[in-house]
C-alpha positions as CSV (number, residue, x, y, z in Angstrom):
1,X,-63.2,55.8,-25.4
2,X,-61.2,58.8,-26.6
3,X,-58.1,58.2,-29.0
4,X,-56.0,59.6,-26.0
5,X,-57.2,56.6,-23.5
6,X,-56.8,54.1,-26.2
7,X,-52.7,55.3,-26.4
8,X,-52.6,55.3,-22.4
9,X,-53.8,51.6,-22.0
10,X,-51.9,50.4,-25.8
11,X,-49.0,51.7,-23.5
12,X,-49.8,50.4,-20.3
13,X,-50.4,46.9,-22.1
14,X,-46.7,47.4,-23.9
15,X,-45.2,48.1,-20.2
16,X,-46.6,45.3,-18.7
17,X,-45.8,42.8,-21.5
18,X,-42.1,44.3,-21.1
19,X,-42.4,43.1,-17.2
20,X,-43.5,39.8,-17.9
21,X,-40.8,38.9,-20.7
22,X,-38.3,40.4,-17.5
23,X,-39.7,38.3,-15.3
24,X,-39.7,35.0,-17.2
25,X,-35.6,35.6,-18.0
26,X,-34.7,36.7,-14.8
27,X,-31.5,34.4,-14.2
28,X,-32.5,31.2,-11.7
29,X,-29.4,30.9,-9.2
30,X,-31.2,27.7,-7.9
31,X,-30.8,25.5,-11.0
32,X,-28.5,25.9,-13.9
33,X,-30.3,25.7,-17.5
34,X,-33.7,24.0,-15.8
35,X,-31.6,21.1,-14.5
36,X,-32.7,20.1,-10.8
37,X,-31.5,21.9,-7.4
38,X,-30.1,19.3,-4.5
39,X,-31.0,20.7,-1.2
40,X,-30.0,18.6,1.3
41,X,-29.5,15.0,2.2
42,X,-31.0,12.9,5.0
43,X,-28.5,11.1,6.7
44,X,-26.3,13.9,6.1
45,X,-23.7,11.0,6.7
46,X,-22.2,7.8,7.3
47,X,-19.3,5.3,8.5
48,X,-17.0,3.2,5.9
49,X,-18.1,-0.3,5.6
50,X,-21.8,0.8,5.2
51,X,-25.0,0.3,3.3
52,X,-27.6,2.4,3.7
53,X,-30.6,4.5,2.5
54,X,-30.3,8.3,1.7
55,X,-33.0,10.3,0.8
56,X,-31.9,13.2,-1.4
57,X,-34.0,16.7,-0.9
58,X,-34.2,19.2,-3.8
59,X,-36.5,20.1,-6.5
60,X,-36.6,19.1,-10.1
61,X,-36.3,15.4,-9.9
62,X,-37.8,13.0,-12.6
63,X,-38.6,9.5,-12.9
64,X,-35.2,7.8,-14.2
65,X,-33.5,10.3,-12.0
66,X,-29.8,9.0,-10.5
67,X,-28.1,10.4,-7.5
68,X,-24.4,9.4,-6.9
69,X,-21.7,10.9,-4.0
70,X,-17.9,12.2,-6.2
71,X,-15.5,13.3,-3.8
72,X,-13.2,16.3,-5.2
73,X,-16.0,16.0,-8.7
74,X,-14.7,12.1,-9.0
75,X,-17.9,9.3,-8.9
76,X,-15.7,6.9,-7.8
77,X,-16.2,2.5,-6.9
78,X,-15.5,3.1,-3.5
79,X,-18.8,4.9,-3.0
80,X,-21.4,3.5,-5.3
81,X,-24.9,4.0,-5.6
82,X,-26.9,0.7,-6.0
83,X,-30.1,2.2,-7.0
84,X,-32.4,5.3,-7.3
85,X,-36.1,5.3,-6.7
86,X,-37.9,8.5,-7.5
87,X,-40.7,9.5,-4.4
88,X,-41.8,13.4,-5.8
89,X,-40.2,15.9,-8.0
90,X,-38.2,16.6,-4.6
91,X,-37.3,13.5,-3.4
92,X,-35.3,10.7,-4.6
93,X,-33.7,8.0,-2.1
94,X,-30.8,6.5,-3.5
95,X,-29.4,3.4,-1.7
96,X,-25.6,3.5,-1.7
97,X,-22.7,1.3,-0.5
98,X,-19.4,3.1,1.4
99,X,-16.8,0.4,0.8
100,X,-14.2,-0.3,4.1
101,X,-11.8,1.8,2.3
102,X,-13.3,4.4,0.9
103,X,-11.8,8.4,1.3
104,X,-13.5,10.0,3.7
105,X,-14.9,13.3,3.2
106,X,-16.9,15.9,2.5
107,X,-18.8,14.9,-0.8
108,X,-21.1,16.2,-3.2
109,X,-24.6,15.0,-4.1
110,X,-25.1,14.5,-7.8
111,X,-28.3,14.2,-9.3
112,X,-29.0,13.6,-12.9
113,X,-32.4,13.8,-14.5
114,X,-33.7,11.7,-17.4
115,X,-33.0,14.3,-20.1
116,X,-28.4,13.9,-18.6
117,X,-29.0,17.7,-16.7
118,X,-27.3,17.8,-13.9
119,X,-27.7,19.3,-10.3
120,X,-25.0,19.5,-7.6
121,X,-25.2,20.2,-4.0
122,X,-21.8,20.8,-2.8
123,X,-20.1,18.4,0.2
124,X,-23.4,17.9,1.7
125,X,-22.4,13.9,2.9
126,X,-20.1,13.4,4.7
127,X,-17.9,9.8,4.8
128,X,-16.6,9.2,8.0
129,X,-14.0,6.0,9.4
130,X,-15.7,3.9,10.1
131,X,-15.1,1.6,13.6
132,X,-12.3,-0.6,13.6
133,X,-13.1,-4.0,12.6
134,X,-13.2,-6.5,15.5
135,X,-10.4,-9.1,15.4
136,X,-11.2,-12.2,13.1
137,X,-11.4,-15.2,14.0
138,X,-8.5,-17.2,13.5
139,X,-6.0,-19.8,14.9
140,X,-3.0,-19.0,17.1
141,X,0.3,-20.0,15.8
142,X,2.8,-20.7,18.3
143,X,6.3,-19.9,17.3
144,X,9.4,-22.2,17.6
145,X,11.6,-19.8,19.9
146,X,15.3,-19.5,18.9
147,X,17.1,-17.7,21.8
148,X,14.7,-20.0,24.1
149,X,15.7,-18.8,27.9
150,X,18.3,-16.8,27.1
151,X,18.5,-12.7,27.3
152,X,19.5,-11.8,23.7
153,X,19.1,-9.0,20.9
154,X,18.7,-11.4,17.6
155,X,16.4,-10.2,14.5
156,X,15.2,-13.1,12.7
157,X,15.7,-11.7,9.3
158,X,15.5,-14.2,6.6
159,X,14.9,-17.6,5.7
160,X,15.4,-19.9,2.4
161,X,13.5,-22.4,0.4
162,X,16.0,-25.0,2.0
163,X,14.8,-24.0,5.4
164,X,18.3,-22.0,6.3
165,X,17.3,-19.3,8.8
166,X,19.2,-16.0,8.8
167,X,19.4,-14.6,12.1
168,X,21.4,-11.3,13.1
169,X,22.8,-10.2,16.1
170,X,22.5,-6.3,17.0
171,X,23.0,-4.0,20.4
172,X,24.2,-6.7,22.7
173,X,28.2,-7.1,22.2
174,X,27.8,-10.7,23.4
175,X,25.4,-11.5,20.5
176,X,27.0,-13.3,17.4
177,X,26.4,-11.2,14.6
178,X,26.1,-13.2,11.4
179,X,24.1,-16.5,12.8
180,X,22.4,-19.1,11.1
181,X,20.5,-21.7,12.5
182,X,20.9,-24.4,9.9
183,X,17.9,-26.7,12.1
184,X,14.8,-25.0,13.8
185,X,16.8,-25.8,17.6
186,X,18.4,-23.1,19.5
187,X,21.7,-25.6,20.2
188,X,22.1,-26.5,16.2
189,X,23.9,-23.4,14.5
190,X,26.5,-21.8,12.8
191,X,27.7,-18.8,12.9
192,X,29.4,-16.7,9.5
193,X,32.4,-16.1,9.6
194,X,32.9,-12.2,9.0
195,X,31.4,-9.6,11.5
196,X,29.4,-7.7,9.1
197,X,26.2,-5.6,9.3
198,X,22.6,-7.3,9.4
199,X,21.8,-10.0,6.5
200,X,19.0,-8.8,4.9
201,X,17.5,-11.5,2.8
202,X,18.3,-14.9,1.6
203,X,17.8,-16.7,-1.6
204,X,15.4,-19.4,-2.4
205,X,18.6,-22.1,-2.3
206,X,19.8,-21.3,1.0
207,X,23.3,-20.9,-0.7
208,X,24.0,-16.8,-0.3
209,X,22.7,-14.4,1.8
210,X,23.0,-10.6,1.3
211,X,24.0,-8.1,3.8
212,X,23.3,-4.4,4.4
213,X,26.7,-3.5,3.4
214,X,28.6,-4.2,0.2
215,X,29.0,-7.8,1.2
216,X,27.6,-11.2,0.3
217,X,27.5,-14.4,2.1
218,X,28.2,-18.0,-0.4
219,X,27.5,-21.3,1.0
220,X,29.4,-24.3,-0.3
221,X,30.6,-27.8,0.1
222,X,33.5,-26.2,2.9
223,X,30.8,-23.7,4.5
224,X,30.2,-20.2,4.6
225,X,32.4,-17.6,3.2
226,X,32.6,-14.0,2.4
227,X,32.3,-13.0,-1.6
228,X,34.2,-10.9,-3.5
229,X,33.7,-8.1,-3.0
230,X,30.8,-5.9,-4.6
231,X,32.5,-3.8,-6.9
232,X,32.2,-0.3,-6.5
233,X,31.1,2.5,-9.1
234,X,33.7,5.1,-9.5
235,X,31.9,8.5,-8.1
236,X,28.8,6.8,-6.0
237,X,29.0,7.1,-2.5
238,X,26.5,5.5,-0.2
239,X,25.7,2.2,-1.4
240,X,23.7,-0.8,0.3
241,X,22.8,-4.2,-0.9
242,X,19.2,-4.4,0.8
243,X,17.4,-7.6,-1.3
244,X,19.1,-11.0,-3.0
245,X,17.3,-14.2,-4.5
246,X,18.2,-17.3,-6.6
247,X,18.4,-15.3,-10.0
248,X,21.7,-14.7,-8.2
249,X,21.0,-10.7,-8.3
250,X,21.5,-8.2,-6.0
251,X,19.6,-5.3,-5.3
252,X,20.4,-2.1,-3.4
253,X,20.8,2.1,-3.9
254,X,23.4,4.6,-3.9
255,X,24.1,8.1,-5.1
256,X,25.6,8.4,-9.0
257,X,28.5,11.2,-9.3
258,X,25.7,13.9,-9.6
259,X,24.4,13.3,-5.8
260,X,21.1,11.7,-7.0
261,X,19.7,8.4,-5.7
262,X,19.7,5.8,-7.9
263,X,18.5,1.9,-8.0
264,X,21.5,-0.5,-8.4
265,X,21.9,-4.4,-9.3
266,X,25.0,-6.7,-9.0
267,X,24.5,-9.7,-11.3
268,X,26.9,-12.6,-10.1
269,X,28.8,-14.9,-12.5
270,X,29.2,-18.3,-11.5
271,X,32.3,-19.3,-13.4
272,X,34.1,-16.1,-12.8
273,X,33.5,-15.8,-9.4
274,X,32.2,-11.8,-10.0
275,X,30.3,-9.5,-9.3
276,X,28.8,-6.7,-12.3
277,X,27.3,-3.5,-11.2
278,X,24.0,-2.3,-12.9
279,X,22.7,1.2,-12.1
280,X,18.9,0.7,-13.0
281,X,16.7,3.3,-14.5
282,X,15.0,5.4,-11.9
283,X,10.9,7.1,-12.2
284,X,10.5,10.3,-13.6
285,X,9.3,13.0,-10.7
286,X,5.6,12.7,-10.3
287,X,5.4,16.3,-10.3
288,X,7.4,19.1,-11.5
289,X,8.2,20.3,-8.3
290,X,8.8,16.9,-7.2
291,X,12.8,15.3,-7.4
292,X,12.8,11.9,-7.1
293,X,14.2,10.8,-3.8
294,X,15.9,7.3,-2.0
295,X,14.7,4.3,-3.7
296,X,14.2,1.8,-0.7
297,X,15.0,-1.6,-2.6
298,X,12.8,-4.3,-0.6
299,X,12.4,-7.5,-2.8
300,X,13.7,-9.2,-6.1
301,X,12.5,-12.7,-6.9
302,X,14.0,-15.5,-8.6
303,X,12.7,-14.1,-11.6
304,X,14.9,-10.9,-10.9
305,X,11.6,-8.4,-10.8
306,X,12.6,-6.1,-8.3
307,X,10.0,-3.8,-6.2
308,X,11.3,-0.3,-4.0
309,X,9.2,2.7,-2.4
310,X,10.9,6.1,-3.4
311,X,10.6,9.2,-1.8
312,X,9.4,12.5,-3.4
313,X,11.7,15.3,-2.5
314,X,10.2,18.6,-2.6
315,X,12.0,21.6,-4.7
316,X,9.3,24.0,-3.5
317,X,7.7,25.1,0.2
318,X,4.3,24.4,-1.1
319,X,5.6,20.5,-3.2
320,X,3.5,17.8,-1.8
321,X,6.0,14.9,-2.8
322,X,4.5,11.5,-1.7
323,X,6.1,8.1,-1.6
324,X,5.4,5.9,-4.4
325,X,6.3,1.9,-5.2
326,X,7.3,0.6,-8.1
327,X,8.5,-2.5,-10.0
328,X,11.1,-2.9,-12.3
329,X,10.7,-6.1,-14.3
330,X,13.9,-6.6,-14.6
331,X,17.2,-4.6,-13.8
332,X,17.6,-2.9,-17.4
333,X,13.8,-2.2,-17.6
334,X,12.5,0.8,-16.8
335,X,10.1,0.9,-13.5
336,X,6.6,0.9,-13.3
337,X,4.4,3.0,-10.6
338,X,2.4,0.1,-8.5
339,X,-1.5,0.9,-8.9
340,X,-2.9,3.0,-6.1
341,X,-6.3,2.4,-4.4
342,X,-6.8,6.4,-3.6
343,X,-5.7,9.2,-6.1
344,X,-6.5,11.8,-3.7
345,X,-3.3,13.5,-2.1
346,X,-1.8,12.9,1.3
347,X,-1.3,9.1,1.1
348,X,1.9,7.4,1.1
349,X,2.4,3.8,-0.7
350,X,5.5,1.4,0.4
351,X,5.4,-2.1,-0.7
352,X,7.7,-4.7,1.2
353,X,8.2,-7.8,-0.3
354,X,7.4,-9.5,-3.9
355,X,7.2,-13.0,-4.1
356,X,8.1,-15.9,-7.1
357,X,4.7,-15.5,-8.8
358,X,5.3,-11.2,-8.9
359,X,2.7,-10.5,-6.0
360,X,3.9,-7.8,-3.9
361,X,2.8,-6.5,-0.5
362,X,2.7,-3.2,1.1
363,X,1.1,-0.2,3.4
364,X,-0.5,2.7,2.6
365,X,-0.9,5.3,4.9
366,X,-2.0,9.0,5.8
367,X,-1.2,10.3,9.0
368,X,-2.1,7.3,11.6
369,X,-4.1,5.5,9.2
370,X,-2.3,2.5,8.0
371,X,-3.5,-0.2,5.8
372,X,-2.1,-3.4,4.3
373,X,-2.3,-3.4,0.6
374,X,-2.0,-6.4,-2.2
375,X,-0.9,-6.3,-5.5
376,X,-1.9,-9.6,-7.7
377,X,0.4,-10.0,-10.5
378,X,-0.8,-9.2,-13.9
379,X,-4.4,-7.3,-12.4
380,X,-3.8,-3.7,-12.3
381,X,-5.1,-3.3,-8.9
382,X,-4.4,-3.0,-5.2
383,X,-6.3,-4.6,-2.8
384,X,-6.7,-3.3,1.0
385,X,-6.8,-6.7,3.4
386,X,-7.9,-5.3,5.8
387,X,-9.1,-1.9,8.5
388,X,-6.5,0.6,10.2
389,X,-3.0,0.2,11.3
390,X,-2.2,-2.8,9.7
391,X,1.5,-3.3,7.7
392,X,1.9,-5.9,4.9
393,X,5.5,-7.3,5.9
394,X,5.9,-10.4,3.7
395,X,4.3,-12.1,1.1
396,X,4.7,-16.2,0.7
397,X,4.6,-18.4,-2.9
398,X,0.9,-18.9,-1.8
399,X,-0.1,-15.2,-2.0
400,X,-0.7,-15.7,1.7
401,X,0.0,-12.4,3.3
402,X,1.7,-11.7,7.0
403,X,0.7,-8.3,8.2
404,X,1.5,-6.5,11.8
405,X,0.3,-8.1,14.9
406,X,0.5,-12.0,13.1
407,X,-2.6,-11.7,11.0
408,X,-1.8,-14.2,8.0
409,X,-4.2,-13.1,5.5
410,X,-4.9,-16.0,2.5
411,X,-4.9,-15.9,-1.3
412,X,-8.6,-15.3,-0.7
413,X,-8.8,-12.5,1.8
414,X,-9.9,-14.6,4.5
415,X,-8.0,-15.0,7.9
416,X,-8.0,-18.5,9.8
417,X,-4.6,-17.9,11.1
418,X,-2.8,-15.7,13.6
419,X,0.7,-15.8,14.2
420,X,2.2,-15.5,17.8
421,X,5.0,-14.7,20.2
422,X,6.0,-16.7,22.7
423,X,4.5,-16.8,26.6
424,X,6.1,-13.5,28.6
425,X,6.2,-11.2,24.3
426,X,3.8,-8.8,23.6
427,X,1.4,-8.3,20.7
428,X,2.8,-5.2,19.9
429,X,4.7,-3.1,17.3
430,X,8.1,-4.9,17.8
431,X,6.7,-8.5,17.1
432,X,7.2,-8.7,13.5
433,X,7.8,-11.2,10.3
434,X,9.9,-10.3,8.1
435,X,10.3,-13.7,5.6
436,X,8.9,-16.6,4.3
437,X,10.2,-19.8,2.6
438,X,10.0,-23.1,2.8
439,X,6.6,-23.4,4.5
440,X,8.4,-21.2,7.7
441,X,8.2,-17.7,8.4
442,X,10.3,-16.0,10.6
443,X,10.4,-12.8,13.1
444,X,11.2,-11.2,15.8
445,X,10.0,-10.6,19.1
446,X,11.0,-7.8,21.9
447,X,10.1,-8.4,25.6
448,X,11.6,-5.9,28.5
449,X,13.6,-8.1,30.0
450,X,14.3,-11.3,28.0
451,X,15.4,-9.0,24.8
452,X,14.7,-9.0,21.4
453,X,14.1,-13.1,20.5
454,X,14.2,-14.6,17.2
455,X,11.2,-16.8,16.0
456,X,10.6,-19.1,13.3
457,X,6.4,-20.8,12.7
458,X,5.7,-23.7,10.6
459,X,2.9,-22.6,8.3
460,X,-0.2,-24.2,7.3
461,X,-0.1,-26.3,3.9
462,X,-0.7,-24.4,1.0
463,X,-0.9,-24.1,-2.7
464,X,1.6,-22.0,-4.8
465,X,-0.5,-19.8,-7.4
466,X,0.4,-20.9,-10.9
């Protein structure tokens, strides 16, 4: 072999060297640093409420390998994987559980090998709703009627730890607009004795009721009389009283000189005989392009916790402003956002009523998905009671829940009792309850040709939480 082929295949061994080392770097768009590669999924998806099987397709895979489902790059609880078993370097089957509640979605598959590298295939499962739960089964309540046989237009609005039920008249000129039926028969009742707007809530003593306007209702050895007057604030202009208990404090909103919404408390003095206005410190915007809207004051307990829903109101075209609920522990405290069971965007939290203990109740809902939510005092979380378009209208000293269409929900999330209007009322989304107290709850009722009815139920015994 001449010196001349010796240089020709030194050099030929040099180039093809040169292509090997190119061919071992070559970038790998399949898998990032030798992690694994996540293919596809098999379902490709499933309902809420849901256990179930996937097997995961890809390549890469190790014994001790883990797959979970994020939604927006989040692993969260509400879709959890239970377990992985490894089948080949390109299989896994991970056995997950899709809670009633979760956020459906498009959402990624996560794999991560024994060594923590990670592969990703993008939105390849898909959550769906799941079907709507079938009713539970429960007992049918039947409600005393209060306009029994009569045509009328009454809301039954409130009710006290004495058993006083508040009911309003509204629409119907004949109807009396301040009544109270002081025992649970149509013929036994009083009515107030100033024509003001709808009563809102009463206290736990039966003693003063609150109405929609800047007027309060006391109850004394002579009857019922009108209040002084709710002072005003110099510069606020639409102001409500919307929520009163035995702390003897009133709750409402108005606007402050600048034009902004703001909570507001009256705190009564006995011995004077007065009234003391307290504007109450409002949430900062949850965004920056976010003002903070109309505080919607719907509960204060003898404790004088108060609870509202505020609206976001946008300051940009593009500002997604939400509604959120808070609680202020008391009417000098500054508020605190309730805990939310989704962080994604789009849904909308109003709680309705609080009760002695500091439970509160509530909906959350994105477009026509509602849900009843409850908040335990002193856990953090929200609860969802139960599937879709449900609304969490009043909460008792038990914890017990009353949602839309009757459904008493217990302490314990179970439901043995269903709430009912009477014969000739529909089930439908003008039955409601609005209060609780003394083992009663009371509601409304709307039927095309006998009118809007008020209704009071004697509850089942229960327990007050400590």
């Amino acid at each position: 072999m001449t010196s001349a082929h010796r240089f020709l295949i030194a050099a030929l061994l040099v180039t093809l060297a040169a292509c090997a080392d190119r061919t071992a770097t070559a970038p790998n768009f399949s898998k990032v640093g030798g992690g694994p590669t996540v293919t596809g999924t098999s379902p490709t998806g499933a309902p809420q409420d849901t256990t179930l099987d996937v097997r995961v397709y890809g390549s890469g895979f190790d014994r001790g390998s883990r797959a979970d489902l994020a939604l927006a790059g989040v692993i969260g609880p509400k879709v959890r994987t239970n377990s992985t078993r490894y089948v080949s370097g390109s299989e896994l089957v991970a056995n997950v559980t899709i809670a009633v509640d979760a956020d459906t979605g498009a959402y990624d598959v996560v794999v991560t090998v024994s060594s923590g590298k990670k592969g990703i295939g993008t939105e390849m499962f898909q959550v769906r709703k799941g079907p709507k739960p079938p009713p539970p089964s429960f007992n049918e309540l039947a409600p005393i009627d209060l306009d029994q046989g009569t045509v009328s237009d009454h809301h039954g609005y409130g009710v006290s730890d004495s058993g006083w039920v508040f009911v309003a008249g509204d629409g119907d000129p004949s109807a009396k607009p301040g009544l109270v039926w002081l025992t649970l028969t149509p013929h036994d009742s009083t009515v107030l004795p100033a024509p003001v707007s709808s009563p809102r809530q009463g206290n736990g003593r039966g003693d003063y009721l609150a109405y929609a306007i800047n007027a309060v209702m006391l109850r004394g050895a002579a009857g019922w009389t009108l209040s002084p007057p709710l002072p005003a604030l110099a510069g606020w202009t639409s102001v409500y009283v919307e929520a009163v208990k035995d702390s003897r404090l009133v709750v409402g909103h108005g606007k402050d000189p600048n034009g902004r919404w703001t909570a507001l408390g009256w705190v009564y003095d006995s011995l004077a005989g007065t009234w003391t206005p307290v504007p109450m410190l409002m949430p900062a915007p949850w965004t920056p392009d976010c003002a903070v809207g109309l505080p919607g004051m719907v509960g204060v307990n003898d404790a004088g916790v108060a609870v509202a829903y505020v609206y976001g109101h946008a300051l940009t075209r593009k500002a997604v402003c939400p509604m959120r609920s808070f609680v202020w522990p008391s009417i000098s405290a500054a508020p605190v956002m309730l805990p939310e069971v989704s962080t994604l965007p789009g849904w909308v939290y109003m709680a309705s009523d609080i009760n002695g203990r500091g439970d509160i109740t509530g909906t959350m809902h994105s477009g026509n998905d509602y849900r009843a939510v409850r908040w335990r005092s002193g856990t953090g979380t929200a609860e969802v009671l139960n599937g879709f378009y449900s609304f969490g209208e009043a909460i008792d000293e038990c914890g017990r829940v009353f949602t839309s269409q009757g459904y008493l929900w217990e302490a314990d999330g179970t439901v043995v009792t269903r709430l009912v209007p009477p014969t000739g009322f529909p089930l439908d989304n003008w039955f409601r309850i609005f209060d609780t107290g003394s083992g009663l709850a009371v509601g409304e009722a709307t039927s095309s040709t006998l009118g809007r009815h008020a209704l009071v139920w004697t509850l089942p015994a229960c327990t007050p939480a400590p």
